[in-house]
Z-matrix of the N, CA and C atoms (Angstrom, degrees):
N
C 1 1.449
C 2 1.528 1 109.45
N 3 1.262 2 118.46 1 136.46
C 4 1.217 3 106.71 2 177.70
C 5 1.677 4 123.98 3 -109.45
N 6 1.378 5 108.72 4 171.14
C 7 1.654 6 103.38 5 -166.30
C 8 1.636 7 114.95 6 -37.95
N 9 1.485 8 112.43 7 155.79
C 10 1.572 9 102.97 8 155.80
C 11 1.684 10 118.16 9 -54.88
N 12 1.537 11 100.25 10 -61.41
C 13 1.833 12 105.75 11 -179.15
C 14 1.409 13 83.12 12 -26.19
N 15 1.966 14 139.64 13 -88.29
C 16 1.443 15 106.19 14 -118.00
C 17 1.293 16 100.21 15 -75.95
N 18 1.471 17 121.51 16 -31.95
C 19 1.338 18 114.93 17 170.41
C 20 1.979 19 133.50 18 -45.95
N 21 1.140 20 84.40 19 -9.01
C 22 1.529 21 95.13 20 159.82
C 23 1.369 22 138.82 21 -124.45
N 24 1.687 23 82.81 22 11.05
C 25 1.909 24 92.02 23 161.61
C 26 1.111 25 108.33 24 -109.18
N 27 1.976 26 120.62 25 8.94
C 28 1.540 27 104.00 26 171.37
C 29 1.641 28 103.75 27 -94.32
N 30 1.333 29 118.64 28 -28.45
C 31 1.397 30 127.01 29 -172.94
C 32 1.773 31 96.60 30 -85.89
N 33 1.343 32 131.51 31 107.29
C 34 1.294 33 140.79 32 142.32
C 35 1.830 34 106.04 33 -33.33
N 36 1.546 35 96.75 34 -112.54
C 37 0.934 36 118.05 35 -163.98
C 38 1.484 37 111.18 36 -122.09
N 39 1.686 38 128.70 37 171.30
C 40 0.927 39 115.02 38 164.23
C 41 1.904 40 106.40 39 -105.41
N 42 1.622 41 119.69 40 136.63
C 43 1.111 42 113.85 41 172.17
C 44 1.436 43 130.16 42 -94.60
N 45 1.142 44 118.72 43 116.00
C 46 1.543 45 134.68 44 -175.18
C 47 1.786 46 115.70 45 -102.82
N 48 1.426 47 86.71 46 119.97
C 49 1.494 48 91.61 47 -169.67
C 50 1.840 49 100.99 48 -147.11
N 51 1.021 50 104.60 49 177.86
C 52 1.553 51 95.24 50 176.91
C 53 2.145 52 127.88 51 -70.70
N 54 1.232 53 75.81 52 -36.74
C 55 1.649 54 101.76 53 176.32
C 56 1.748 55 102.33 54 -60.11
N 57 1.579 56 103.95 55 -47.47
C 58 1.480 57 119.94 56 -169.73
C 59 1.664 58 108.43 57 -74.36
N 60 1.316 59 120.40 58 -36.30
C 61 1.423 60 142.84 59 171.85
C 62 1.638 61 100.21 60 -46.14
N 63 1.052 62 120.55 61 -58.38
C 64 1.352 63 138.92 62 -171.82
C 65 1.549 64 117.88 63 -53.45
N 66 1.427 65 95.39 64 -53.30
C 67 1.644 66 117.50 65 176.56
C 68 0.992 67 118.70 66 -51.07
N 69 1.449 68 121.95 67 -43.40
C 70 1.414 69 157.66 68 179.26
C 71 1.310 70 113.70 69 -40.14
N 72 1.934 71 113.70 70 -62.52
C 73 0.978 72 113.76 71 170.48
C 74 1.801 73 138.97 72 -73.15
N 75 1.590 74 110.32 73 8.20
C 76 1.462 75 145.52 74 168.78
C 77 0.951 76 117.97 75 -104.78
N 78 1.630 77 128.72 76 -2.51
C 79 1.566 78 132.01 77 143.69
C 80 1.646 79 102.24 78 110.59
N 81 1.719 80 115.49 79 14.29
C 82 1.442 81 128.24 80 -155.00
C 83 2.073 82 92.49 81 -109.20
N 84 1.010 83 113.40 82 111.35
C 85 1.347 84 115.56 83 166.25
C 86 1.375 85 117.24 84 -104.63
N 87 1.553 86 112.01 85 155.50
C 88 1.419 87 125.18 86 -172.19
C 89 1.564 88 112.29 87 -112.97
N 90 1.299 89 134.77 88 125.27
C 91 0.944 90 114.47 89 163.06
C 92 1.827 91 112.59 90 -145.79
N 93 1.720 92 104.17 91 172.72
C 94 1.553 93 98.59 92 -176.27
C 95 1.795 94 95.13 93 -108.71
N 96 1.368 95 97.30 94 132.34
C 97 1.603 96 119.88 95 -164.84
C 98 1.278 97 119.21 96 -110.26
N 99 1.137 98 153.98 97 140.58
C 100 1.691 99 148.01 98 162.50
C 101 1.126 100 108.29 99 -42.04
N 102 1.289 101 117.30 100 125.41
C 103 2.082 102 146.88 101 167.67
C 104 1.425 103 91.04 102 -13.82
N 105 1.720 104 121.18 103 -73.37
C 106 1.457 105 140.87 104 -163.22
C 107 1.533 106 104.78 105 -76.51
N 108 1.052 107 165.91 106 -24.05
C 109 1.105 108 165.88 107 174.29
C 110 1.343 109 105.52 108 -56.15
N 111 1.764 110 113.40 109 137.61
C 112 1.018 111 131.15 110 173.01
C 113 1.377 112 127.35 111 -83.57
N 114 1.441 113 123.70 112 -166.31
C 115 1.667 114 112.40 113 177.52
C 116 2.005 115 85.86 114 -107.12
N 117 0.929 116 124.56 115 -29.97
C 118 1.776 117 122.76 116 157.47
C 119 1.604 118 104.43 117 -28.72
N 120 1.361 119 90.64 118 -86.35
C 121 1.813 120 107.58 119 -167.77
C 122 1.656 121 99.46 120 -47.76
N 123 1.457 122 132.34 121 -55.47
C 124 1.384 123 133.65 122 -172.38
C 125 1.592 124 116.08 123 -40.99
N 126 1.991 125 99.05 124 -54.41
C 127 1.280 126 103.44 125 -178.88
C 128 1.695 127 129.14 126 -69.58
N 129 1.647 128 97.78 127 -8.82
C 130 1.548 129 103.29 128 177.90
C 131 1.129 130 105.90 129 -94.36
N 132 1.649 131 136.19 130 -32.11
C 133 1.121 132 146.93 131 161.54
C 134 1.513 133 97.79 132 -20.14
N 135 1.322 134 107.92 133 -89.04
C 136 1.626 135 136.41 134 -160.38
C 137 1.751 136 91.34 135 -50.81
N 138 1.536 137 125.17 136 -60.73
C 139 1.176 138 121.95 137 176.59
C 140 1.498 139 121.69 138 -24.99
N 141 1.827 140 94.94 139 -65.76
C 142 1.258 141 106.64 140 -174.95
C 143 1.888 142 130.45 141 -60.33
N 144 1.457 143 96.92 142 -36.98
C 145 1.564 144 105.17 143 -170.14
C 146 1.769 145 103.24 144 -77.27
N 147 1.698 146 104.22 145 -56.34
C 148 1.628 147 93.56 146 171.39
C 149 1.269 148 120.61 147 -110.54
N 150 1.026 149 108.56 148 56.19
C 151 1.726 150 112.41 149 162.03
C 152 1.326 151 125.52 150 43.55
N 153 1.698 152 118.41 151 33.86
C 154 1.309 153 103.22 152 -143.79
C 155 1.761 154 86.95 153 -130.30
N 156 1.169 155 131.99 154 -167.26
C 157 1.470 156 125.84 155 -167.88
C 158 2.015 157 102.15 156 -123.37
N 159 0.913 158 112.39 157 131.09
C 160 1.799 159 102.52 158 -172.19
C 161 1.525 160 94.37 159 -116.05
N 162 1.288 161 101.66 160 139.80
C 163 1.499 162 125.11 161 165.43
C 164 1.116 163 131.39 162 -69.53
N 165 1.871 164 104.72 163 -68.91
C 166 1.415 165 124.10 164 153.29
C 167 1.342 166 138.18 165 -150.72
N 168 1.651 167 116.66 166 155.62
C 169 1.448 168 95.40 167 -152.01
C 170 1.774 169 81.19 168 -103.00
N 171 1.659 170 143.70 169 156.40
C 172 1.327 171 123.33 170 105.61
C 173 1.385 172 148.71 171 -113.77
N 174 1.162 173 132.34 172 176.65
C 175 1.592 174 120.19 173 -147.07
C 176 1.524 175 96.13 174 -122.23
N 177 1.304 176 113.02 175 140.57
C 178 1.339 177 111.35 176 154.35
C 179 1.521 178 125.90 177 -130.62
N 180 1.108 179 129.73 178 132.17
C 181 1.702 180 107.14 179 178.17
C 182 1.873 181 91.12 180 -97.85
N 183 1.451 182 76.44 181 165.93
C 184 1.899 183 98.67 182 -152.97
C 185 1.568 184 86.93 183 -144.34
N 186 1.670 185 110.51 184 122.46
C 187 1.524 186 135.08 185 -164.37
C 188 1.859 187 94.88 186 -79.15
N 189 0.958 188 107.88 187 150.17
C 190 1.608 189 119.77 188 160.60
C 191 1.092 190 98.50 189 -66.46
N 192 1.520 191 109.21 190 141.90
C 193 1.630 192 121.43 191 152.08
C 194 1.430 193 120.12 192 -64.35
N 195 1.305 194 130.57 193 164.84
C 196 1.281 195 144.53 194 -170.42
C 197 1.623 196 107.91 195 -109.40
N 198 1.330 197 127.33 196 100.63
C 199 1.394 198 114.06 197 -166.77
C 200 1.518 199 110.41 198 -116.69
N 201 0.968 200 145.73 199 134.22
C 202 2.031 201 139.51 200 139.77
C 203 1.238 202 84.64 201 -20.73
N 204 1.543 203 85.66 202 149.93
C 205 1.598 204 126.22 203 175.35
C 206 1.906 205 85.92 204 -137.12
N 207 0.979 206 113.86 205 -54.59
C 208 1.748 207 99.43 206 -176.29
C 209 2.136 208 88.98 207 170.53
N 210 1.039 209 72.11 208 -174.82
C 211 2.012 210 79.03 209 -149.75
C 212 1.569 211 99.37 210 -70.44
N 213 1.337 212 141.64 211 28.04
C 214 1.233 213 130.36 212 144.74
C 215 1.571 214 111.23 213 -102.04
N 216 0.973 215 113.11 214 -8.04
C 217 1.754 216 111.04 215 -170.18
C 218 1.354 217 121.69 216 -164.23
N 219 1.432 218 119.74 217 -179.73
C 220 1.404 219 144.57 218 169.76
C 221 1.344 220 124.56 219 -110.52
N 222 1.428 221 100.25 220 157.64
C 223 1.795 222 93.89 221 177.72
C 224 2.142 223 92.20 222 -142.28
N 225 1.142 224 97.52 223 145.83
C 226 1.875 225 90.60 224 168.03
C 227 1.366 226 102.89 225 -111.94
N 228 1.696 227 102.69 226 159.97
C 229 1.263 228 117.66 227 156.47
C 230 1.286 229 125.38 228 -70.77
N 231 1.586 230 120.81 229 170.55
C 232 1.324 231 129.42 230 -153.30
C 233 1.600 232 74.93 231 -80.16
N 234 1.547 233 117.64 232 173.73
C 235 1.163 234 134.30 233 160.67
C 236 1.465 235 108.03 234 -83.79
N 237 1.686 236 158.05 235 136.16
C 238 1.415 237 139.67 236 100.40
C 239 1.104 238 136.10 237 -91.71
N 240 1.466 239 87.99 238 -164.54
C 241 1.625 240 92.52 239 -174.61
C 242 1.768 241 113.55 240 -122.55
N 243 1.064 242 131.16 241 163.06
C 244 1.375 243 148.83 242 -125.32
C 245 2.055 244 104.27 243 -149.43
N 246 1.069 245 100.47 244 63.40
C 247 1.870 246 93.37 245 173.27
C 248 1.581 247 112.51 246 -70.96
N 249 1.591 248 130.37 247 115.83
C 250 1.380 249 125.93 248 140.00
C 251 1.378 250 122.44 249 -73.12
N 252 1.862 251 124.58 250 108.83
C 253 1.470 252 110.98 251 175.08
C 254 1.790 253 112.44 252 -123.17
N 255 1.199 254 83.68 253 134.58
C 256 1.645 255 96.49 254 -175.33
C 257 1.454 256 91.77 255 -88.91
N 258 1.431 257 89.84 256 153.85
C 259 1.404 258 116.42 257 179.81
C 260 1.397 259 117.34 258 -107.93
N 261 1.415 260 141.95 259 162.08
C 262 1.025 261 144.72 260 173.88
C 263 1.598 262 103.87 261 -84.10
N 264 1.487 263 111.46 262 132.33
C 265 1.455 264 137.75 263 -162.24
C 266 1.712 265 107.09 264 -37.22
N 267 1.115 266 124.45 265 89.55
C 268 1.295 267 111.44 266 174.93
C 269 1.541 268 109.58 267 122.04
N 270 1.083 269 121.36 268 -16.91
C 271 1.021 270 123.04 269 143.00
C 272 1.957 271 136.93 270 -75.13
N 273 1.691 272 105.35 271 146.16
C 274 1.458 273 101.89 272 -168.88
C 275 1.659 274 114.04 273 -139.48
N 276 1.499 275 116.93 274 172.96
C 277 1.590 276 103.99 275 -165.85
C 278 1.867 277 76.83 276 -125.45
N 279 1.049 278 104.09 277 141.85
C 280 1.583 279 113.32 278 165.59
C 281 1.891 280 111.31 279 -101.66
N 282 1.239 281 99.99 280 87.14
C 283 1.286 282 113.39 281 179.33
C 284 1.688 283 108.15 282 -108.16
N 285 1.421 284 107.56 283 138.27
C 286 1.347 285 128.54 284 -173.29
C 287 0.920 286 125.46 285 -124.92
C-alpha cells in the first residue's frame, strides 16, 4: 500500500460542475489528477483514500487556455488532466 502523501499527489481535486453534478448521481466521479499519473495509480488512489471499490477509470488530458497578459502578449495555462471514475453499483464518495 502506498503512503497517503503520494496518494494525494495523484488525486488534485475533485471537479464539480453541473455536467459533473449529474454524473455523480450514476456513481461517475470527476476529478483533477497529476499530468503523470496513470488510470492504475488513479484507481488505487480513489480505492485507497475512500474505501470504496472502482469499476472504471477514464483519462483525459485537457489543453491550457490561452489568456492576455496585457496588449503586447500572451501567456498559456499549464496543461491537465481530467479522471472520470465509475464506481461499482452502490457504492458512493461523500464529497463537499
Amino acid at each position: 500500500m502506498a503512503h497517503k502523501r503520494e496518494l494525494y499527489g495523484v488525486l488534485k481535486r475533485p471537479l464539480i460542475t453541473e455536467k459533473s453534478s449529474v454524473q455523480m448521481q450514476n456513481g461517475t466521479y470527476v476529478f483533477e489528477v497529476e499530468l503523470e499519473a496513470n488510470k492504475h495509480q488513479i484507481a488505487q488512489a480513489v480505492r485507497d483514500i475512500f474505501g470504496v471499490k472502482v469499476s472504471k477509470v477514464r483519462t483525459v488530458r485537457m489543453k491550457g487556455r490561452k489568456n492576455r497578459r496585457n496588449r503586447y502578449g500572451y501567456f498559456n495555462e499549464k496543461d491537465w488532466k481530467k479522471a472520470m471514475i465509475t464506481l461499482v453499483k452502490g457504492e458512493t464518495i461523500e464529497i463537499t
